[in-house]
C-alpha positions as CSV (number, residue, x, y, z in Angstrom):
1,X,0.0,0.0,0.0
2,X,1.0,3.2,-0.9
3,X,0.1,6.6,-0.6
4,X,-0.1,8.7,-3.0
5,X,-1.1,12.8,-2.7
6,X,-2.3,14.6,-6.3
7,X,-0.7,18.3,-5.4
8,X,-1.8,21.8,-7.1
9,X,-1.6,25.5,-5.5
10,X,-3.2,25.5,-2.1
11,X,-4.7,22.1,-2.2
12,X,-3.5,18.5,-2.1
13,X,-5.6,15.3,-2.6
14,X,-4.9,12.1,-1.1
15,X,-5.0,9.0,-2.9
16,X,-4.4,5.4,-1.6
17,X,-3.0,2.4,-4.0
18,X,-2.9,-1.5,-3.1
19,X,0.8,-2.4,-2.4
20,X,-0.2,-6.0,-3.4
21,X,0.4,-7.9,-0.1
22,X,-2.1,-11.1,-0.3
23,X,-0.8,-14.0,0.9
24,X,-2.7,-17.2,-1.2
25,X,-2.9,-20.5,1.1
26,X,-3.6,-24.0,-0.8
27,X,-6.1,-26.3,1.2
28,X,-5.7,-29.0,3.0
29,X,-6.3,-32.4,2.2
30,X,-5.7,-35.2,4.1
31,X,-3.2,-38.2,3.7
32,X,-1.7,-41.8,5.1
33,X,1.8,-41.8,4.1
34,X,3.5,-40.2,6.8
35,X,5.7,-42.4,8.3
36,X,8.5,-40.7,10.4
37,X,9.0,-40.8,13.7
38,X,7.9,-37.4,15.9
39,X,11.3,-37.8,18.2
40,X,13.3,-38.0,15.2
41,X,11.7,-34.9,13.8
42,X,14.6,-31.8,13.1
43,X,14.7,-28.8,14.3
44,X,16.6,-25.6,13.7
45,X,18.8,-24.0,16.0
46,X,18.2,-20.6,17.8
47,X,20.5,-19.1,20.1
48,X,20.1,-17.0,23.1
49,X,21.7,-14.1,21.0
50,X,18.9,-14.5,18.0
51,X,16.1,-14.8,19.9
52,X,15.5,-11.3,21.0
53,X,15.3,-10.5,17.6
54,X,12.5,-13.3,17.1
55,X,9.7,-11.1,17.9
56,X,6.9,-13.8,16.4
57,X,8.9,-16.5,17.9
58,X,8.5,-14.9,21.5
59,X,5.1,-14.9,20.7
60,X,4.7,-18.3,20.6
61,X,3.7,-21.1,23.3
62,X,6.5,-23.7,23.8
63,X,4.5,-26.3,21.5
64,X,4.1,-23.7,18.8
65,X,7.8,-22.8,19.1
66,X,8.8,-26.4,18.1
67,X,6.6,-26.6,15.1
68,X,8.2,-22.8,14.2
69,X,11.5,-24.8,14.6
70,X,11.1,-27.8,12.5
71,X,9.5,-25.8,9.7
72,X,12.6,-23.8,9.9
73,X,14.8,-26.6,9.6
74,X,13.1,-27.6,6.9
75,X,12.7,-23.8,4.9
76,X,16.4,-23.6,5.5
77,X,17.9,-26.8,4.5
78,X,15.7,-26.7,1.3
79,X,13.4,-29.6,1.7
80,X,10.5,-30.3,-0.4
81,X,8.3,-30.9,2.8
82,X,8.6,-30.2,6.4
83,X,7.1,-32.7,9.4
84,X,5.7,-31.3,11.9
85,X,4.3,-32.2,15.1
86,X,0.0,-32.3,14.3
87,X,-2.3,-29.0,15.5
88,X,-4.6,-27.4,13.7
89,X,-5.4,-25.4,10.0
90,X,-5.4,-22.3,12.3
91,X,-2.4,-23.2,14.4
92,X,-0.1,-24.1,11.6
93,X,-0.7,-21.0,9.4
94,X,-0.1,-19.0,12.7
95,X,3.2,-21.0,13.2
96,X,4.3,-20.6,9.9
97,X,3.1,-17.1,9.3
98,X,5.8,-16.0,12.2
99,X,8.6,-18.0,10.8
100,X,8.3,-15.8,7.8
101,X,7.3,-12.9,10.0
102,X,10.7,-13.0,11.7
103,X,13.1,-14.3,8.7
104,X,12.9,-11.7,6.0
105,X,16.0,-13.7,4.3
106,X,13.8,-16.2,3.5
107,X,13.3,-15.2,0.0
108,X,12.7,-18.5,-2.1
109,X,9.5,-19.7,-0.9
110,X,6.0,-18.4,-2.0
111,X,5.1,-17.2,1.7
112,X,2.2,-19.1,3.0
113,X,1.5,-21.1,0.0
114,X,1.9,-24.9,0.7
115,X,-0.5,-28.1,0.9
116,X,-0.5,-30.1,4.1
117,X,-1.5,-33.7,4.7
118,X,-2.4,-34.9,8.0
119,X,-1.7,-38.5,9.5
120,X,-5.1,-40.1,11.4
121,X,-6.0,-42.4,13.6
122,X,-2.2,-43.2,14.8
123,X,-0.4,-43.0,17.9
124,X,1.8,-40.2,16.5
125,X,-0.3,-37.4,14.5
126,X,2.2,-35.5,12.5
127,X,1.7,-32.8,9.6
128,X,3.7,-32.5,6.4
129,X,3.9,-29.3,4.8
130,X,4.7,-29.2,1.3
131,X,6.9,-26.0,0.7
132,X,6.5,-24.3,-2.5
133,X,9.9,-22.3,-3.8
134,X,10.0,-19.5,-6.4
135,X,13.2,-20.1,-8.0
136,X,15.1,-23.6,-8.7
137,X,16.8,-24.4,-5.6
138,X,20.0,-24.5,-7.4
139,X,20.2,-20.7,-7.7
140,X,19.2,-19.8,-4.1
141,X,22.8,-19.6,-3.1
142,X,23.8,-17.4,-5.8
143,X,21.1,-14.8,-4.8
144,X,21.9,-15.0,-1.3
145,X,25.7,-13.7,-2.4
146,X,24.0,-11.3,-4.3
147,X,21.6,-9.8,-1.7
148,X,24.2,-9.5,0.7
149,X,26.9,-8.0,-1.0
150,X,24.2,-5.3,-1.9
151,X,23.0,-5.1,1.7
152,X,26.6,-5.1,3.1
153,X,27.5,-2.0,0.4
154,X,24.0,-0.1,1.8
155,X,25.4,-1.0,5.3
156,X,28.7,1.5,4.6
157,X,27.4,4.4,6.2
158,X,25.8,3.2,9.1
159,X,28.9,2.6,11.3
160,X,28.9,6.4,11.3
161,X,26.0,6.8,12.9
162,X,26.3,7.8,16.2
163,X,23.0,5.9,17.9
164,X,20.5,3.4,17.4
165,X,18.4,6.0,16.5
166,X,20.4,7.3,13.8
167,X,20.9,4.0,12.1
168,X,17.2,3.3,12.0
169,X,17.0,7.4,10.0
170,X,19.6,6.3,7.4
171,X,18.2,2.8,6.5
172,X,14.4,4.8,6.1
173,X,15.9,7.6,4.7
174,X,17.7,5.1,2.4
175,X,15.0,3.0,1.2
176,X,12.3,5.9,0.7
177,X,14.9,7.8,-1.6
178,X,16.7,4.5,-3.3
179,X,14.1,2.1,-3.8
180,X,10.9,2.4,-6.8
181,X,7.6,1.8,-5.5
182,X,6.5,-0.3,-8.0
183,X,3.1,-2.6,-7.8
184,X,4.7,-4.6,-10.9
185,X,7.8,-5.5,-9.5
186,X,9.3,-8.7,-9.5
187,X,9.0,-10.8,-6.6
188,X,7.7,-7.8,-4.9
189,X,6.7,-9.8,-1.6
190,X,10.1,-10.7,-0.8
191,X,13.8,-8.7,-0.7
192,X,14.7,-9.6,-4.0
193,X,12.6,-7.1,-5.6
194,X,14.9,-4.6,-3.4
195,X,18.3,-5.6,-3.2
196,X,18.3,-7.1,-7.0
197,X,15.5,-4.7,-8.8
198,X,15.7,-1.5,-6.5
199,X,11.4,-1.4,-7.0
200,X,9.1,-3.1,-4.6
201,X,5.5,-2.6,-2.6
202,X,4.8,-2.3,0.7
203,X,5.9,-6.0,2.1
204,X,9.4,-5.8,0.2
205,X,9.9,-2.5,2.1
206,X,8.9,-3.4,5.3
207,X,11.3,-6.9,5.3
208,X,14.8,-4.6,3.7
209,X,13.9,-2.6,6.4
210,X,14.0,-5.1,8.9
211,X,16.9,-7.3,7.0
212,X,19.2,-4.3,7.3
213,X,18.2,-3.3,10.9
214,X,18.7,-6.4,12.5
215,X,21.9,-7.8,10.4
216,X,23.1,-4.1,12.1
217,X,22.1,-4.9,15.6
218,X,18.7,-3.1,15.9
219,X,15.2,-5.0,16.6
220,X,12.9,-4.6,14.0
221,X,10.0,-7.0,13.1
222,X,7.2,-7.0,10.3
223,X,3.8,-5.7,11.1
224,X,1.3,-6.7,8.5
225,X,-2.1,-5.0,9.2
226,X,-5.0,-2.5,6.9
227,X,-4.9,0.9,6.1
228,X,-8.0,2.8,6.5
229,X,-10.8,3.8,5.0
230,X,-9.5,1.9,2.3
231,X,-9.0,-1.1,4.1
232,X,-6.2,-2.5,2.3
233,X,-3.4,-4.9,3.0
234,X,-0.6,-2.9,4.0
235,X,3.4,-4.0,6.0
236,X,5.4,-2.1,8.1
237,X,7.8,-2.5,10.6
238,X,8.4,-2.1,14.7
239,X,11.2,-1.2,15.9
240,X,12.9,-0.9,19.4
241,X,15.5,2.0,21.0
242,X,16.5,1.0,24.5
243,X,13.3,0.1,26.1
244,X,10.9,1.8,23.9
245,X,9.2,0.6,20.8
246,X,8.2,2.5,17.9
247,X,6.4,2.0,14.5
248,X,8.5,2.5,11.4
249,X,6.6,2.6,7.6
250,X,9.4,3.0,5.1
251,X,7.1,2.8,2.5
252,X,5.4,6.2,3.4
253,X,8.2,7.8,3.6
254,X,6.9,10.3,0.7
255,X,4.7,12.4,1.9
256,X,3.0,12.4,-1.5
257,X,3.3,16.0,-2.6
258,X,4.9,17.0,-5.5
259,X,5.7,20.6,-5.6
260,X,6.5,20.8,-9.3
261,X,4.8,19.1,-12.8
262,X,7.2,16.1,-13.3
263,X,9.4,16.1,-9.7
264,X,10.2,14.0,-7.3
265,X,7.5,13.7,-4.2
266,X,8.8,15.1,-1.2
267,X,10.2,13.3,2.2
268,X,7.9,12.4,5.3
269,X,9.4,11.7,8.4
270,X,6.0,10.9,9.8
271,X,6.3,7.3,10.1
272,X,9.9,7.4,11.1
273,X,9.6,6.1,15.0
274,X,6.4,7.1,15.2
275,X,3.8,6.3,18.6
276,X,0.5,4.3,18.3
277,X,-1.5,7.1,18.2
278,X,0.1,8.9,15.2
279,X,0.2,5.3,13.5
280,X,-3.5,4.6,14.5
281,X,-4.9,7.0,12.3
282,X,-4.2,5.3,9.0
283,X,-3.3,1.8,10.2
284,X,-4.8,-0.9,11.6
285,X,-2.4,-4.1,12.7
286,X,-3.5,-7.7,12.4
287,X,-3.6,-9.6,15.3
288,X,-1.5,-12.1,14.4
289,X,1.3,-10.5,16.8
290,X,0.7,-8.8,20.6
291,X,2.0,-5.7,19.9
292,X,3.8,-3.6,22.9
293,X,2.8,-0.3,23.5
294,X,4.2,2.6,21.5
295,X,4.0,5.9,23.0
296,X,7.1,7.0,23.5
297,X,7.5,10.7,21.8
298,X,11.1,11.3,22.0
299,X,11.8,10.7,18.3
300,X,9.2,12.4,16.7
301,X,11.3,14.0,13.7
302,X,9.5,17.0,13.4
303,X,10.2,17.9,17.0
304,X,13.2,18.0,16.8
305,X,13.3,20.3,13.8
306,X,11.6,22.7,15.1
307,X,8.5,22.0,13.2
308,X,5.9,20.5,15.4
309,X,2.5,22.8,17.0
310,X,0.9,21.8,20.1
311,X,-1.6,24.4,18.9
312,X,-2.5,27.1,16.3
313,X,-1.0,30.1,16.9
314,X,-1.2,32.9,13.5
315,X,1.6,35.4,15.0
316,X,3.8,32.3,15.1
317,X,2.9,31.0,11.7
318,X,3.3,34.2,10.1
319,X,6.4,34.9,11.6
320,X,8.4,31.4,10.6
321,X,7.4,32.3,7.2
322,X,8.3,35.5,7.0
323,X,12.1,34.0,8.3
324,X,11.7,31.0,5.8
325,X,11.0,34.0,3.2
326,X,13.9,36.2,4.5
327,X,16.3,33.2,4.3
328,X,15.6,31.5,1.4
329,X,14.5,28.2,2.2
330,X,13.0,25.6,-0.3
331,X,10.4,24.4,2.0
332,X,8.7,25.1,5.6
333,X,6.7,22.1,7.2
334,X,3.9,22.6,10.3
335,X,3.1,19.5,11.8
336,X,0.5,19.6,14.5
337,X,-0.4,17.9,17.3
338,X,-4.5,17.4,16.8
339,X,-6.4,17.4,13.7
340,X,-7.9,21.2,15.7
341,X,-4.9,22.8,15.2
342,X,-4.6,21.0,11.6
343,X,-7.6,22.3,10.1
344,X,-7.0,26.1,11.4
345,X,-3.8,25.5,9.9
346,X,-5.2,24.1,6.9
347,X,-7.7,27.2,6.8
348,X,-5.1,29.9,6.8
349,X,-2.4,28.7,4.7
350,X,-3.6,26.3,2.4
351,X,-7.4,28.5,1.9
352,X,-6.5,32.1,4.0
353,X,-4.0,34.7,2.7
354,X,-1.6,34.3,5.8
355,X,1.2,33.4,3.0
356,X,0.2,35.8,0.6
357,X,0.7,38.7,3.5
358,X,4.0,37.5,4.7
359,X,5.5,37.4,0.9
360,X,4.2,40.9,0.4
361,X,6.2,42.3,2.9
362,X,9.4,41.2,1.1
363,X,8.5,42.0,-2.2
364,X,6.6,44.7,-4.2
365,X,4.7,43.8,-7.5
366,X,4.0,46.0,-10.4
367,X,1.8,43.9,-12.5
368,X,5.1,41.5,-14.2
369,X,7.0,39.9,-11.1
370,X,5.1,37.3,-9.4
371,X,6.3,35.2,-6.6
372,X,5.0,31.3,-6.6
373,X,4.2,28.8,-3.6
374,X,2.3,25.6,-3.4
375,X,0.8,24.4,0.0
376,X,0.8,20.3,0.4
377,X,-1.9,19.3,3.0
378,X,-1.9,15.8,4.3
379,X,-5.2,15.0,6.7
380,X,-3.6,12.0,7.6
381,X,-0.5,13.1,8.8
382,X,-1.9,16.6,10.2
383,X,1.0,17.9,8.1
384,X,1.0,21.1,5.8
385,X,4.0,21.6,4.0
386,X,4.8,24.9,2.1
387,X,6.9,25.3,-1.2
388,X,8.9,27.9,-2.3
């Protein structure tokens, strides 16, 4: 999913795309010919250092997390099926849904598309999942180079960063401004499309995100969920800075305004370690994962720049543009606190003739000079962004 903002003088419409993140499942049928043994069943190793960054894993009862084990074993030694121990439809595409939730290397299996035959009426009920992959199995190893040599080369910069914080701004800051949103992209549901293709949709966003946050030390794990009113499958990310936890959307990292005929949209820093409450308003998680609470503030971008309104306050608006004016800068944002504020925002910049009387005190027209702005308004966001 991914939003998109039509932009003229003044006003700015906001329109919402499908990012193309259905998951297909294949029924169940049912089967005899199981025959192994459920002691003998493999299971793939975690560590005490990996699991923290397991978030789905940690969400898991001690059962489940055996079945998420042996389906890893199976995922990543390349098998053609996976036994598990017996449970439910629901219980298996839960398991399953988590291992993918928590391994965005996995790139070379259709995520949650398999068939599954269950043994009956036996002393030992096991379940065989039958993996589909997306590439011959052959050439997985070759694309795993590939990936990482592009995520190690991304990676350069962020052993300059100075805090956890910082490194989480680069990798969103290099994503938005690198990668194509692109609903016809390749393998768009995995990180292929972004480390091989540079274009992707909201799912291959959210897992670069996380596959270059956690291969650098950060937790970060997938949030799949809807955006409303549109209701749409969307992805994201959560992320964690010492004890807090904040929501990260990489893929709305343009704000959608487009200041000029044929340019590229502008940056958002709304979704960049953002609180519940600012997420809330356009997305809606599944319930898939227990989420931890998100209201930490500390982050908020716009903050910290100087650009964030508790309340509306005309004397203070007019006077930061008069010094945007008066130095010549290429853009002023106002991001407020409460959709209130917003709107008398909204009212005296993007409909009012607050800009128009802070540009006439600089300059004097005679009929041929002309000065141009453009005004981007996003309800969403409570964000009005002015152009000069």
């Amino acid at each position: 999913m991914k939003k998109r903002n039509s932009f003229g003088i003044f006003t700015l419409v906001l329109i919402l795309s499908l990012c193309g993140c259905t998951q297909d499942k294949i029924p169940m049928s049912s089967s005899s010919d199981i025959q192994k043994e459920q002691d003998t069943l493999p299971e793939a190793e975690i560590t005490p250092e990996e699991e923290p960054f397991l978030y789905g894993y940690q969400n898991l009862n001690e059962e489940e997390k055996t079945r998420y084990r042996q389906i890893l074993a199976g995922i990543e030694n390349y098998e053609d099926s996976v036994t598990v121990e017996a449970c439910s439809e629901e219980e298996i595409n839960r398991v399953s849904n988590l291992v993918f939730v928590d391994h965005p290397e996995i790139f070379w299996l259709e995520q949650q598309k398999y068939s599954f035959n269950q043994k009956e009426n036996s002393d030992v009920d096991l379940l065989e999942l039958n993996l589909v992959y997306n590439m011959e199995k052959d050439e997985i190893e070759d694309t795993k180079r590939q990936i990482e040599a592009k995520a190690e080369e991304w990676s350069q910069e962020l052993s300059n960063c100075e805090n956890e914080y910082d490194k989480i701004k680069y990798v969103y800051e290099f994503l938005g401004k690198n990668v194509l949103y692109d609903s016809e992209s390749e393998n768009n549901q995995n990180i292929q499309s972004v480390f091989l293709n540079q274009s992707t949709v909201c799912m291959g966003f959210a897992k670069a995100t996380q596959y270059l946050l956690v291969r650098n030390g950060i937790f970060c794990t997938l949030v799949t969920g809807k955006v409303i009113p549109e209701n749409m499958e969307h992805a994201w990310n959560l992320v964690r800075i010492g004890e807090n936890y904040y929501y990260v959307d990489t893929t709305w990292s343009s704000s959608g305004f487009v200041p000029e005929e044929d340019s590229i949209q502008d940056f958002s820093y709304t979704y960049l370690c953002c609180t519940a409450q600012t997420l809330e308003r356009s997305h809606v998680p599944d319930d898939n994962l227990t989420l931890p609470e998100c209201k930490d503030d500390s982050y908020n971008y716009y903050k910290q720049n100087q650009s964030w309104y508790e309340s509306y306050d005309e004397s203070q608006i007019y006077q930061v543009l008069k010094a945007s004016i008066l130095e010549k800068r290429e853009k002023e944002d106002f991001k407020f606190a409460n959709e209130e504020a917003y709107q008398q925002a909204v009212s005296a910049l993007a409909e009012g003739n607050l800009i128009e009387q802070a540009v006439q005190e600089f300059y004097s027209f005679d009929g041929e000079n002309s000065y141009r702005w453009n005004v981007g308004c996003s309800d969403a966001e409570l964000l009005i962004t002015v152009y000069w």
